[in-house]
C-alpha positions as CSV (number, residue, x, y, z in Angstrom):
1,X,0.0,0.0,0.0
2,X,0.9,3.2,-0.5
3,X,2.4,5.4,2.0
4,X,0.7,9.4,2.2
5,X,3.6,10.6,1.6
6,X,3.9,9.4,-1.8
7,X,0.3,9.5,-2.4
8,X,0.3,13.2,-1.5
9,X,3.4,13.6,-3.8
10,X,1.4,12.1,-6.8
11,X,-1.6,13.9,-6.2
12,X,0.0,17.1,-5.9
13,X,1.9,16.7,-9.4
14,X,-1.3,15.5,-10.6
15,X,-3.0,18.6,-10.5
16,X,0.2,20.7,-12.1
17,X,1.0,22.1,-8.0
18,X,4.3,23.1,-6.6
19,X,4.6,22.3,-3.2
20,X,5.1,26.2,-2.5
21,X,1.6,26.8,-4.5
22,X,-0.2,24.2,-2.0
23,X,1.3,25.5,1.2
24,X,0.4,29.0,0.3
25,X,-3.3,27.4,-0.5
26,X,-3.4,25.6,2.7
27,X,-1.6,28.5,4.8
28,X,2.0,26.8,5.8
29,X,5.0,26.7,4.8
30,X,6.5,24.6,1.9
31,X,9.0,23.2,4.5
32,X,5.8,22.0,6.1
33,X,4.2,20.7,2.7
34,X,8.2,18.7,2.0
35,X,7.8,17.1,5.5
36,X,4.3,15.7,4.8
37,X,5.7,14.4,1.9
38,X,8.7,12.4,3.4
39,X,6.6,11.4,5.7
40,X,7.8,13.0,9.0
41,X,5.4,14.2,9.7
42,X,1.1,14.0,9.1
43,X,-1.2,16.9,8.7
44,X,-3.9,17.9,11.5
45,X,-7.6,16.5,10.4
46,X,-8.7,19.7,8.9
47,X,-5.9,19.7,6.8
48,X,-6.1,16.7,5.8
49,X,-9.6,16.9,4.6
50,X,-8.4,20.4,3.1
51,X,-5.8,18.5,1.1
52,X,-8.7,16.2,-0.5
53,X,-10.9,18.8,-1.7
54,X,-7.5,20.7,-3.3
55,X,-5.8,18.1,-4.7
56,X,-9.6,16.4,-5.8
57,X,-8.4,13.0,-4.3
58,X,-10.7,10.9,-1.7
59,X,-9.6,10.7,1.7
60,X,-9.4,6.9,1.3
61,X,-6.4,7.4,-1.5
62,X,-4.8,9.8,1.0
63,X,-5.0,7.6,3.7
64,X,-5.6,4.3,5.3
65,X,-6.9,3.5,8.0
66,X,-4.1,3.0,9.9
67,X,-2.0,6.3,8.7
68,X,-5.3,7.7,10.1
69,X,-4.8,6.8,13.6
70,X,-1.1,8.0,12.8
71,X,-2.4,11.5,12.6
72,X,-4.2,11.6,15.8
73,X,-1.1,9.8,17.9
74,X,1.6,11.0,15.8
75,X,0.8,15.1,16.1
76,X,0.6,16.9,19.1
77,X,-2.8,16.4,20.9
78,X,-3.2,20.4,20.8
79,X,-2.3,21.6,17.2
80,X,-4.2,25.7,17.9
81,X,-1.6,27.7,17.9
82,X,-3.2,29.8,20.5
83,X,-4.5,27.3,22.4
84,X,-0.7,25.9,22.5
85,X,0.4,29.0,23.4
86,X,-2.3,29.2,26.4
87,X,-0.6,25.7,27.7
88,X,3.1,26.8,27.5
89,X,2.0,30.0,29.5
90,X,0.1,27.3,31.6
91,X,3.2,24.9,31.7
92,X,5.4,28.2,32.6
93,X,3.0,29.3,35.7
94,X,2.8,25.6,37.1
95,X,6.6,25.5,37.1
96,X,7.2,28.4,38.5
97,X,5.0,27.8,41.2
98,X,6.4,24.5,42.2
99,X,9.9,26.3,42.6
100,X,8.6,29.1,44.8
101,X,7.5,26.8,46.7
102,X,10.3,24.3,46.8
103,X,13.0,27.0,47.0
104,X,11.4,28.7,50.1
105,X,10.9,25.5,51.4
106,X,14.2,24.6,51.4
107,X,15.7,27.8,52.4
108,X,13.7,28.8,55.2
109,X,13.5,24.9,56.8
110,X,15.6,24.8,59.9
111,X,17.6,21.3,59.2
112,X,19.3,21.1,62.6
113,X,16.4,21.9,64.2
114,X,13.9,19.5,62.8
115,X,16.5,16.6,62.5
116,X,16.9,17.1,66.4
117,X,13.6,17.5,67.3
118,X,13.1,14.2,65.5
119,X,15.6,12.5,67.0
120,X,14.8,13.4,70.4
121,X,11.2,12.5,70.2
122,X,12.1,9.6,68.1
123,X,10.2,10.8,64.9
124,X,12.2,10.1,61.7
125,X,9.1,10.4,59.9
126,X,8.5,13.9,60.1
127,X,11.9,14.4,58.6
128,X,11.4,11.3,55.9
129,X,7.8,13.5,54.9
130,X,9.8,17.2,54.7
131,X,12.2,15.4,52.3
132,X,9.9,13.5,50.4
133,X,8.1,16.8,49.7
134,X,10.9,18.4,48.1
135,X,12.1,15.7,46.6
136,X,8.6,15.1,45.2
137,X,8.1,18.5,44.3
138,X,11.3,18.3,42.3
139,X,10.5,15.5,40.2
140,X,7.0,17.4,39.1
141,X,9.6,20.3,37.7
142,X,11.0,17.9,35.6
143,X,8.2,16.3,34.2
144,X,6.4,19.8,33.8
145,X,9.8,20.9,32.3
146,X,9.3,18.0,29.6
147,X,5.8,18.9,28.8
148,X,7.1,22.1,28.5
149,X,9.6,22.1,25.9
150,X,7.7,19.6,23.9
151,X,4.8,22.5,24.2
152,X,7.0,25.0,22.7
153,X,8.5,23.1,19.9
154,X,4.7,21.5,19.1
155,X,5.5,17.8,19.5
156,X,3.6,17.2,22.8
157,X,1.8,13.8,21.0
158,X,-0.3,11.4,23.2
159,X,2.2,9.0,24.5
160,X,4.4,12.2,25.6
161,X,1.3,14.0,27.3
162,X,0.1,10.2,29.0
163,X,3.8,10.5,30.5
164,X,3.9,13.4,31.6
165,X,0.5,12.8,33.6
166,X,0.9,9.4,34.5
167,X,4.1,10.6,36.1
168,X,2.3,12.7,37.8
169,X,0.0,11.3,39.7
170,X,2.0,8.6,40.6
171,X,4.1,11.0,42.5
172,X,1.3,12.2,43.7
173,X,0.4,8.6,45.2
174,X,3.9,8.5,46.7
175,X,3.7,11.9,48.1
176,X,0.0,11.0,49.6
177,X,1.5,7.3,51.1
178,X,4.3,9.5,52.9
179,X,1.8,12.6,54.5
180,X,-0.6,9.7,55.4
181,X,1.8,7.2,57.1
182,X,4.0,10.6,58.9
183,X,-0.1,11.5,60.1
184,X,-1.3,8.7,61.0
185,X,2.1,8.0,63.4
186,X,1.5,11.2,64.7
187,X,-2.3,10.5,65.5
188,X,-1.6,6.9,67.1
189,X,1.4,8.2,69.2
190,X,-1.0,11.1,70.7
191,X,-4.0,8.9,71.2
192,X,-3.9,8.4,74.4
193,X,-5.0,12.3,74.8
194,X,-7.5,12.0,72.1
195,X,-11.2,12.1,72.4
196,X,-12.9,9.9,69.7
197,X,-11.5,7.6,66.7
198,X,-9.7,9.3,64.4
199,X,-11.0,8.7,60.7
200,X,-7.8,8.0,58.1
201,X,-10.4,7.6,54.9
202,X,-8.9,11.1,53.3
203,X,-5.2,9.8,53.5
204,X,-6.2,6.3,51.8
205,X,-8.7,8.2,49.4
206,X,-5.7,10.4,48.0
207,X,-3.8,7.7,47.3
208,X,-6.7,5.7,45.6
209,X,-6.9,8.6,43.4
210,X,-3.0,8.8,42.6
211,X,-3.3,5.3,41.3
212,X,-6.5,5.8,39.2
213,X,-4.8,8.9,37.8
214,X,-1.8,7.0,37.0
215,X,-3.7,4.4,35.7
216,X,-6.0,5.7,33.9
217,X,-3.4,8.3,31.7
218,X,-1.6,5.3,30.5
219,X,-4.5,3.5,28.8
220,X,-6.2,6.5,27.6
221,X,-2.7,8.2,26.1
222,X,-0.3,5.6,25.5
223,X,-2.2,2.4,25.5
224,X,-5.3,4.1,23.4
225,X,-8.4,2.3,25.5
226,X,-10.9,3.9,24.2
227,X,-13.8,2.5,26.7
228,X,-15.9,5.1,28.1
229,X,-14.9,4.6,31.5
230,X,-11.0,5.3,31.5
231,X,-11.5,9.1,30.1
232,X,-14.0,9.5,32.8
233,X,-12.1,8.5,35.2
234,X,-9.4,10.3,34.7
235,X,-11.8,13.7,34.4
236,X,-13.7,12.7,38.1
237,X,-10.3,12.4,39.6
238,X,-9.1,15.7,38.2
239,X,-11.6,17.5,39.0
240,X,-12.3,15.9,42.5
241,X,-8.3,17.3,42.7
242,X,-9.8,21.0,41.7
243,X,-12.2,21.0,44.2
244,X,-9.9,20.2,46.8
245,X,-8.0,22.4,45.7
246,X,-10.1,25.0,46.4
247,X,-11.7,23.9,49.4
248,X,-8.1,23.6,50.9
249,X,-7.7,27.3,50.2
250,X,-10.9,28.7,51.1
251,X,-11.1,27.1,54.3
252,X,-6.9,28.5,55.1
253,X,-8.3,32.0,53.9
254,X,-10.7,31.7,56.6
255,X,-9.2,30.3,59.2
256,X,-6.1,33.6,58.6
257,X,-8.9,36.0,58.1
258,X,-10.3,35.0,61.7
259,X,-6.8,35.3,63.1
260,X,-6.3,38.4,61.7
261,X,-9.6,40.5,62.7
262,X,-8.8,39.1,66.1
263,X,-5.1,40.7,66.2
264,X,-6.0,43.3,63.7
265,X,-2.3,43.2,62.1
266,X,-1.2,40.8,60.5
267,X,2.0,40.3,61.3
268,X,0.8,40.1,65.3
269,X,-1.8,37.5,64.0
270,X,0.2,35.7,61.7
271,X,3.7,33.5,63.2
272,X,5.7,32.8,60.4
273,X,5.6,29.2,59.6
274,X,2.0,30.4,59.3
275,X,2.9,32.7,56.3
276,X,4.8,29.8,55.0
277,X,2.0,27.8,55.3
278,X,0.1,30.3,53.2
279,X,2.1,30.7,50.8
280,X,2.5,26.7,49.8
281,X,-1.2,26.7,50.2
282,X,-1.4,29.9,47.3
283,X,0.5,28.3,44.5
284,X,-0.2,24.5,45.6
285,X,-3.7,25.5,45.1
286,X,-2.8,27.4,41.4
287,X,-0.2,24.9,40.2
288,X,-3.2,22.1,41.1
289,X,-5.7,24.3,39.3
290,X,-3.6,24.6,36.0
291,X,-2.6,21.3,36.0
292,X,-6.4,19.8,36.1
293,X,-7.3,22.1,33.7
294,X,-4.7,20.9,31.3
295,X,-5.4,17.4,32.1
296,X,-9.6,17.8,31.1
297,X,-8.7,19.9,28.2
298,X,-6.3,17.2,27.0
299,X,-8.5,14.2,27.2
300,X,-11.4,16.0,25.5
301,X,-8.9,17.3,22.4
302,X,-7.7,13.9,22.3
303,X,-11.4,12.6,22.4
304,X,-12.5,14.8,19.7
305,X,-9.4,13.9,17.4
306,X,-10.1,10.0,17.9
307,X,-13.7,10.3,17.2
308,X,-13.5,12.2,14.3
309,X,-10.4,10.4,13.1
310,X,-13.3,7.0,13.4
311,X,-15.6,8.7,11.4
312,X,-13.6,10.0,8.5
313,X,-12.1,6.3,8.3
314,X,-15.8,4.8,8.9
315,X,-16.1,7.1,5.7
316,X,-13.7,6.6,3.2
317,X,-14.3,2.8,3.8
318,X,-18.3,2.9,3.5
């Protein structure tokens, strides 16, 4: 069979074109038209169906059914240019968050105090859950970094943005394990003085949801399962994530706002650690936000592109 490339290439001559006269038809570049036809790379949908009614060639002789489902996993799941440009702004902001936060983290942490005071009262895991933070934090740079650059040079495909989330929510699980075994030490070792049994559900629900995220990217984006139930998924856990998100920070805004009518200045009402506290709770709550919102934009692009790419194949094969 073959190849677009080739069959685009005959097409085109077909009809007398340059490849300079159907780029500047189709509004790219003949560099972009050349690549097409070496078959590096595949036009978006809309181009492709552009490319039929030009060159007066059915969709079928363009493509087959499986060079079809190379455009949708092949090209980056967000082709706008503007709406690419909204995610590397996105991708810039979540970053930058997550290094505020590390850096002032790190440089505002008193080591020798917290490693004695853990030693003394024989709680390592405080320590084990400061450092797991950071270190966790870290590793979301990195991957956000990658999503990043692949934004900005416009090859963010599936498999690259089912990494980049899967990763992410499986540090995410790791990052919920540590915070729920530090607290629930911390709430056995004191329950002696407390009144009632203390309900860990939130700590193992977390976790549940870093392993459905996980999950869930990787057959949507890399192993293509298209069954209702996996997008879903991974949109309820998103936006359960949002919602938290914003819970967490309404409820902190609060709870300073009382604080602060009560002192009526804010540095009187406010130690600190607790402007710290406010401050992680700020751009946690953005950088969660952003990322979400990313995430459900992604999987209905990538929904969109699939289902479309299914009925123009459903088409040409009819």
């Amino acid at each position: 069979m073959v190849e677009f490339g080739e069959q685009l290439r005959r097409a085109r001559e077909k009809t007398g074109l340059t490849q300079q006269t159907l780029a500047e038809k189709l509004y790219v570049t003949r560099q972009t038209v050349s690549h097409w036809e070496c078959g590096d790379r595949y036009p978006d949908l809309l181009t492709t169906k552009r490319l039929s009614d030009i060159l007066e060639v059915s969709l079928d002789d363009l493509l087959s059914g499986n060079e079809m489902d190379k455009v949708v996993e092949r090209n980056p799941v967000v082709e706008n240019r503007v709406a690419n440009n909204v995610m590397i702004f996105f991708y810039a902001v979540i970053i930058f968050s997550l290094v505020s936060i590390i850096g002032r983290e790190v440089l505002t942490t008193d080591w020798k105090y917290i490693t004695g005071w853990a030693v003394r009262c024989n709680d390592v895991a405080t320590v084990v859950r400061t450092v797991c933070e950071i270190v966790c934090g870290t590793l979301q740079v990195l991957i956000f970094t990658y999503g990043l650059v692949h934004s900005i040079k416009v090859t963010l495909s599936p498999k690259k943005i089912g990494a980049v989330i899967a990763a992410y929510y499986a540090i995410f699980f790791i990052e919920s394990l540590v915070i729920a075994a530090n607290d629930i030490t911390m709430v056995q070792r004191n329950s002696a003085s407390m009144v009632g049994t203390p309900n860990f559900v939130p700590y193992y629900f977390d976790c549940l949801l870093g392993i459905i995220g996980a999950v869930a990217a990787v057959l949507y984006f890399i192993r293509k399962n298209e069954k209702v139930i996996v997008p879903v998924m991974l949109v309820g856990v998103s936006v359960w994530k949002m919602i938290d998100a914003i819970k967490e920070f309404v409820e902190y805004v609060i709870y300073m706002a009382g604080r602060f009518n009560e002192a009526n200045q804010f540095h009187d009402a406010i130690p600190y650690q607790g402007k710290l506290f406010i401050y992680r709770v700020a751009f946690g709550s953005v950088s969660v936000l952003l990322i979400c919102g990313m995430i459900i934009y992604q999987v209905v692009t990538l929904h969109r592109k699939r289902k479309i790419a299914s009925e123009i194949t459903a088409d040409a094969t009819a």
